[in-house]
C-alpha positions in Angstrom: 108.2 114.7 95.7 110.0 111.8 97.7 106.6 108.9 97.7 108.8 105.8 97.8 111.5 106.5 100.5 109.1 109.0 103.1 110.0 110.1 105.3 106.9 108.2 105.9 106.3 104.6 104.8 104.0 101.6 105.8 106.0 98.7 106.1 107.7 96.5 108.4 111.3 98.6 108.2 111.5 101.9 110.8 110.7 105.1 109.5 111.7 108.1 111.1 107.8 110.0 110.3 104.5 109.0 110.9 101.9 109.1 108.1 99.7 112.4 109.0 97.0 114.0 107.6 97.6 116.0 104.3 100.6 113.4 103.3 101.0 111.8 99.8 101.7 108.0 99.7 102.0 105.2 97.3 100.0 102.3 97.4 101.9 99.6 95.5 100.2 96.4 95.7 101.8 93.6 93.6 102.6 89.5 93.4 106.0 88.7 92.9 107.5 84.7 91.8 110.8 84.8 93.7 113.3 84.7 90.4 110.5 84.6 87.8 108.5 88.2 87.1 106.4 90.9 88.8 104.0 92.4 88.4 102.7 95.6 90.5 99.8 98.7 90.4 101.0 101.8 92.0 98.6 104.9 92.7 99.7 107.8 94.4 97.0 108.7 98.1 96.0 111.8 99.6 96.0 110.8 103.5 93.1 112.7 105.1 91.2 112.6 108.7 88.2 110.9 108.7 85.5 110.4 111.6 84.9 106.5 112.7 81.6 104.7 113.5 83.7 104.0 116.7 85.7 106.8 119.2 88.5 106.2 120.7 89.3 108.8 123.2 91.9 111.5 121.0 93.2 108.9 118.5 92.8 110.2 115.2 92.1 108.3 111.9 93.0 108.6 108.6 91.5 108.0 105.4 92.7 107.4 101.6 91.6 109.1 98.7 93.3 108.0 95.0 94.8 111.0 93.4 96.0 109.1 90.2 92.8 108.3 88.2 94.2 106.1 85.3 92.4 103.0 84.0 93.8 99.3 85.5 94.6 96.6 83.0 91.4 94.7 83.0 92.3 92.0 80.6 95.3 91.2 83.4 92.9 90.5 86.0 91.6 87.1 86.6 88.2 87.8 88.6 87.8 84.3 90.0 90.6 84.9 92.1 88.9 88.3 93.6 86.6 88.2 96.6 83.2 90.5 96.0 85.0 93.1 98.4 87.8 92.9 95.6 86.0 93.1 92.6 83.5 96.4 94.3 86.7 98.0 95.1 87.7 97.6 91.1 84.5 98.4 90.1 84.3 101.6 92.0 87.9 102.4 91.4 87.0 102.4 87.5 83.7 104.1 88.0 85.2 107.3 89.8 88.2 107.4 86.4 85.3 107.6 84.5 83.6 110.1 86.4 86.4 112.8 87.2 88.3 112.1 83.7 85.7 111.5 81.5 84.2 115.7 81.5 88.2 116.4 81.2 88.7 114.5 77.7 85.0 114.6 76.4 85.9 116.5 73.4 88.1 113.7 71.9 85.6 110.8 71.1 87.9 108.4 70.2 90.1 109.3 73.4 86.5 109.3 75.5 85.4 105.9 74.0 88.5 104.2 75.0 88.5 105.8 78.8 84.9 104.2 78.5 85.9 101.2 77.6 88.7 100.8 79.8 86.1 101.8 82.6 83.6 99.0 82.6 83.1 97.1 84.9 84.3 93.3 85.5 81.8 90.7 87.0 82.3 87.1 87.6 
């Protein structure tokens, strides 16, 4: 499993693939201070087709679905800085952890009430 050098890649550098259907990216969005720190969230994506309000002709479209389902830092996230598109997007992101990983660790109730925890949601 090759995710950070492709062959495919979104960025502004060539890359000798093109991102296709069935492929498994990174999504690595992050703030850096040139000389100072970084910080960065990295999930691994399941590219799929998907079908658009809109046709155009034979293009095809892609689509994203997370594959890692862990938890973000909540207490590292300032939420007056997120727009509401933001903030759903976190919301929802949290809500399907809960969903597919809560049933998995159910039996440990300390190890569930921390996922739970972890998993609610932020509001401004």
């Amino acid at each position: 499993l090759n995710v950070h050098e492709g062959p495919h890649g979104i960025g502004t550098r060539p890359v000798p693939a093109k991102l296709k259907a069935g492929s498994i990216i990174s999504n690595e969005p992050g703030y850096y201070e040139d000389g100072e720190f970084g910080i960065r969230i990295e999930n691994l994506c399941y590219l799929h087709e998907v079908e658009t309000k809109y046709s155009m002709a034979s293009t095809k479209f892609l689509g994203v679905d997370d594959l890692t389902m862990v938890p973000i830092q909540s207490k590292l996230v300032d939420v007056q800085l997120l727009t509401d598109k933001e903030l759903d997007a976190f919301n929802k992101y949290h809500s399907e952890v809960l969903k597919r990983v809560g049933p998995l660790v159910e039996d440990d109730a300390a190890l569930y009430d921390w996922l739970k925890c972890a998993c609610q949601p932020l509001c401004k």
